[in-house]
C-alpha positions as a printed Julia matrix, in Angstrom:
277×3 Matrix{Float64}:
 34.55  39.87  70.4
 33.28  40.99  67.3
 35.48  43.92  65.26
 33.32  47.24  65.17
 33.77  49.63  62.32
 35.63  52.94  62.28
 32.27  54.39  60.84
 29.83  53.52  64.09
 30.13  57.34  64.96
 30.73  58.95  68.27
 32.22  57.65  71.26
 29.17  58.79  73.27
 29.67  59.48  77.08
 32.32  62.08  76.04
 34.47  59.93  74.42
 36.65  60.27  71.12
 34.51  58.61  68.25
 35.87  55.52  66.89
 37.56  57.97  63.95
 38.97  60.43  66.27
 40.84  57.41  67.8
 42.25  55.93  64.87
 43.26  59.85  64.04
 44.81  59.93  67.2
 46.43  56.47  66.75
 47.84  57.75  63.4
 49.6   61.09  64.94
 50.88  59.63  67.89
 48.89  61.03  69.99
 48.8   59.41  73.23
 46.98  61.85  75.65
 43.57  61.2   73.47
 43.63  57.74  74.11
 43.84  57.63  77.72
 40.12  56.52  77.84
 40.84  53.54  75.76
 38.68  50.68  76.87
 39.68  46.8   76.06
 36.76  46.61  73.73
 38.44  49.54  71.39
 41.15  46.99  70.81
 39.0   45.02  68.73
 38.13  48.44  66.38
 38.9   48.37  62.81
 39.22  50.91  60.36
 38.21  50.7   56.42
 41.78  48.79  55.79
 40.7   46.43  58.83
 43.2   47.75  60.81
 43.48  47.72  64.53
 44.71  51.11  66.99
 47.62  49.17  66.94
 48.19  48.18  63.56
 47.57  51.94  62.76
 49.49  53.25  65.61
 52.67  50.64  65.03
 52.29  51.29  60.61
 52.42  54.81  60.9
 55.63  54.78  62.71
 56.21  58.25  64.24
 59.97  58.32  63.39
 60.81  61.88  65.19
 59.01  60.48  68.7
 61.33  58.8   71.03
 61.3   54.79  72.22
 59.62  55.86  75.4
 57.41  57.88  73.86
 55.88  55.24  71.63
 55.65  52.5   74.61
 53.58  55.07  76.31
 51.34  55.37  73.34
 51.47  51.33  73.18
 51.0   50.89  76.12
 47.84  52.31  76.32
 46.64  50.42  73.67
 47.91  47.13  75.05
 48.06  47.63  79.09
 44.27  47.5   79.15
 43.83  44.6   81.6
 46.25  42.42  79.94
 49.56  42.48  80.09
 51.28  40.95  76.98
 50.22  36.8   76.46
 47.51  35.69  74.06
 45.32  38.54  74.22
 47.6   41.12  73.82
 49.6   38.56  70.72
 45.78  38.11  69.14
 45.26  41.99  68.44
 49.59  42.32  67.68
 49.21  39.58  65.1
 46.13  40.03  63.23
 45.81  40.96  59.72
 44.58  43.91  57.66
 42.28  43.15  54.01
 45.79  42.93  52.64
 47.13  39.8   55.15
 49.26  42.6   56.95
 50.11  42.33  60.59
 52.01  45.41  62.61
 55.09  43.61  62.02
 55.0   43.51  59.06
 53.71  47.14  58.26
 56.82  48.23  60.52
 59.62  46.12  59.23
 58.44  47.95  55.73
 58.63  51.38  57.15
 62.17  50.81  59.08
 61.39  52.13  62.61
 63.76  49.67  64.41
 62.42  50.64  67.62
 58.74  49.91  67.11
 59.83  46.32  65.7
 61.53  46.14  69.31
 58.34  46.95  70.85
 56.02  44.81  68.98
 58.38  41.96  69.17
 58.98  42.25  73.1
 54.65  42.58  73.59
 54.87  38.96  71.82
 53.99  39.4   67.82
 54.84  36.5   65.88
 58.27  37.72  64.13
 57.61  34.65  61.16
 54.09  35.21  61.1
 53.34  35.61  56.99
 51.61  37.86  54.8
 48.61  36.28  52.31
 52.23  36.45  49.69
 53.89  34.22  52.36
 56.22  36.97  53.37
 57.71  37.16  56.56
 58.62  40.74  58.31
 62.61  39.35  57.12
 61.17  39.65  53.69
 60.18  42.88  53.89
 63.33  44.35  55.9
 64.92  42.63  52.96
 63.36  44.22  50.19
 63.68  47.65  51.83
 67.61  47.19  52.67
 66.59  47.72  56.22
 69.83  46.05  58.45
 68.79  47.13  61.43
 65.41  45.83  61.02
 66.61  42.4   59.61
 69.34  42.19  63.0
 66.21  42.8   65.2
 64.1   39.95  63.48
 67.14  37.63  63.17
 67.94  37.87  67.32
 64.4   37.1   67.74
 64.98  33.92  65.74
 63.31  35.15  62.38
 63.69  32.0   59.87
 66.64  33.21  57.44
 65.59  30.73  55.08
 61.49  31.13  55.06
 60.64  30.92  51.55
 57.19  33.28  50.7
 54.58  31.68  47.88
 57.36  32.58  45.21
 59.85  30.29  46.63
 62.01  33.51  47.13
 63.6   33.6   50.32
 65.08  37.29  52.34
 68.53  36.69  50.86
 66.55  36.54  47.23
 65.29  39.88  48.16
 68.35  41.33  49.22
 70.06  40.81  46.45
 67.95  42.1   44.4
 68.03  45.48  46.31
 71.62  45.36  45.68
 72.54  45.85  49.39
 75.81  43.86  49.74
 75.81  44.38  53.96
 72.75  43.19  54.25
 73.7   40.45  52.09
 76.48  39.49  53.95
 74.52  39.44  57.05
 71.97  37.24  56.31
 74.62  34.96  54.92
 76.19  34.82  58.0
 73.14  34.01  59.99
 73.04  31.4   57.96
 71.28  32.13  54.18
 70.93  29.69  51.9
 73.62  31.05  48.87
 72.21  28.75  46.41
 68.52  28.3   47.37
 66.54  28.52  44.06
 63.04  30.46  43.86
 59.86  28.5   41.99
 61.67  29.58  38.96
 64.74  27.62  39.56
 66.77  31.15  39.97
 69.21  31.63  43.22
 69.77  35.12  44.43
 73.13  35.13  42.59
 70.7   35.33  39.31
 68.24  38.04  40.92
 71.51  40.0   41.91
 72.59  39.42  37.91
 69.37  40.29  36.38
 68.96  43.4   38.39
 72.62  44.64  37.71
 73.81  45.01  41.31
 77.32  43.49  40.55
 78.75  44.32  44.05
 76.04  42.01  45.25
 76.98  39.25  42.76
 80.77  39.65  43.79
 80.29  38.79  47.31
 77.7   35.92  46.12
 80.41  33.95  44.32
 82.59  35.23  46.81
 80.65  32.93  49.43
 80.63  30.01  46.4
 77.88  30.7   45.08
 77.26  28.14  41.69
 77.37  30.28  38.48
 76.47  27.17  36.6
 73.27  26.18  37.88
 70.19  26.3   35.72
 66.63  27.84  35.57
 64.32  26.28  35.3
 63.89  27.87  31.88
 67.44  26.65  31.32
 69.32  29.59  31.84
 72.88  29.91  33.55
 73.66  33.06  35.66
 76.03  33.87  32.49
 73.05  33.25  30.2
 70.42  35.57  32.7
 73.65  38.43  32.7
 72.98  41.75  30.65
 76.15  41.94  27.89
 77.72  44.28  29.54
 78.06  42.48  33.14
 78.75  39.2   31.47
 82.48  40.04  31.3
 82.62  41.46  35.03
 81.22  38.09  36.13
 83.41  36.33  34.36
 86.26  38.05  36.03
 84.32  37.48  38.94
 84.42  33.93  39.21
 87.97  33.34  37.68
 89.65  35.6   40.46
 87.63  33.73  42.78
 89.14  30.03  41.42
 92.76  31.63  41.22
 92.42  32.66  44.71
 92.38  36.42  44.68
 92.02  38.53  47.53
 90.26  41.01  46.01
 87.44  41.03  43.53
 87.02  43.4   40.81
 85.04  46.79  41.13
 81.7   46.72  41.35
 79.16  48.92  40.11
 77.05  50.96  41.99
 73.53  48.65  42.75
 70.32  49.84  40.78
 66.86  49.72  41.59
 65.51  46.82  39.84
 62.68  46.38  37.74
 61.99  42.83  39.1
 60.98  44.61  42.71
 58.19  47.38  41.0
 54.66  46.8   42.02
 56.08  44.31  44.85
 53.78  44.04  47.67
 54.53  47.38  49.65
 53.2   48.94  52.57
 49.51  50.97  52.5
């Protein structure tokens, strides 16, 4: 079925033109699309967007879970029930190589991931960057989001065209739980980006030494090379050098307790990252 433009006018018959649905789509507003019809699925805005991509990106935060499966369900319950049809319009793309999940995972509304999830979207399907919704949960510090993706078997390891991998992004958020989650689930400590750097040298060359702590608390090599032959000592700032270095020799004597860490910044490496419209 070909995609019709948000521009073709008014519904006719009565109906909400294509814009007044993508309006209501945007606000939540499930009475106005009771007289959805399956072929409105396949309705795209300017962003090539879907009701649902709209509807799922925008988020409604204050609107409760039932709520939102009312308003989803209306988009999705339209002689279908879930299976491919109702996966083909929860998986495709925007201009930008955006699906819902992805959009959501951005925006943190735990419950909508639920949703879209449950309805069957593909939780490793990848943006045109190669970035999975993990990714994105990732480089917003969203936990909740990442447990949601990782119990519906999200790859922990999926690399995006960068060679950077969630726990990559995490650490460079400087979001230690989060860290330590996706370690748990099984990150990669010491899997190395296209540049050769691990997330032990994003977490250094953003500053977030609570982040690098619990790195080379889970033994994570401080003397592996870059590919531009640079240590994580050599990538370190001059005034986290000597933290690190305490770092790593309380971790070989066996401490209990690493030193202090600083408070995480945001880090310049993550401006103009890919975010969501």
């Amino acid at each position: 079925m070909a995609a019709m433009d948000v521009d073709a006018g008014s519904g006719g018959e009565g109906r909400p033109s294509e814009k007044d649905l993508f309006s209501a789509a945007e606000s939540g507003d499930a009475s106005a699309l009771a007289s959805l019809t399956p072929a409105d699925l396949s309705l795209r805005n300017k962003d090539s967007r879907s009701l649902v991509h709209v509807a799922a990106a925008a988020g409604h935060p204050q609107a409760r879970k039932e709520d939102f499966h009312s308003l989803e369900s209306d988009m999705l319950g339209l002689g279908f029930d879930g299976g491919d049809a109702a996966a083909g319009v929860l998986n495709a793309k925007d201009e930008e190589g955006w699906a819902p999940i992805h959009s959501v995972a951005s925006t943190g509304n735990a419950q909508i991931v639920e949703i879209l999830l449950e309805r069957g979207a593909d939780v490793d399907l990848t943006t045109d960057g190669g970035r999975t919704a993990l990714h994105y949960a990732a480089s917003k510090g969203r936990l909740n989001i990442a447990e949601k993706l990782i119990a519906h078997g999200a790859k922990v390891n999926k690399k995006d065209k960068f060679g950077c991998t969630p726990l990559h992004r995490a650490a460079s958020t400087g979001n230690a739980e989060l860290c330590e989650f996706l370690i748990e689930e099984g990150a990669e400590v010491d899997a190395v980006d296209r540049t050769g750097q691990t997330p032990l040298m994003h977490a250094v060359v953003c500053e977030n030494q609570g982040v690098a702590f619990l790195l080379i608390r889970h033994g994570a090599d401080v003397d592996v090379e870059d590919k531009e032959g640079y240590t994580v000592l050599g990538r370190a700032s001059n005034s986290l050098r000597p933290a690190l270095i305490d770092a790593a020799k309380a971790m070989l004597e066996g401490a209990e307790e690493m030193p202090s860490p600083s408070r995480p910044t945001r880090c310049p490496r993550l401006e103009g990252d890919e975010e969501s419209p």
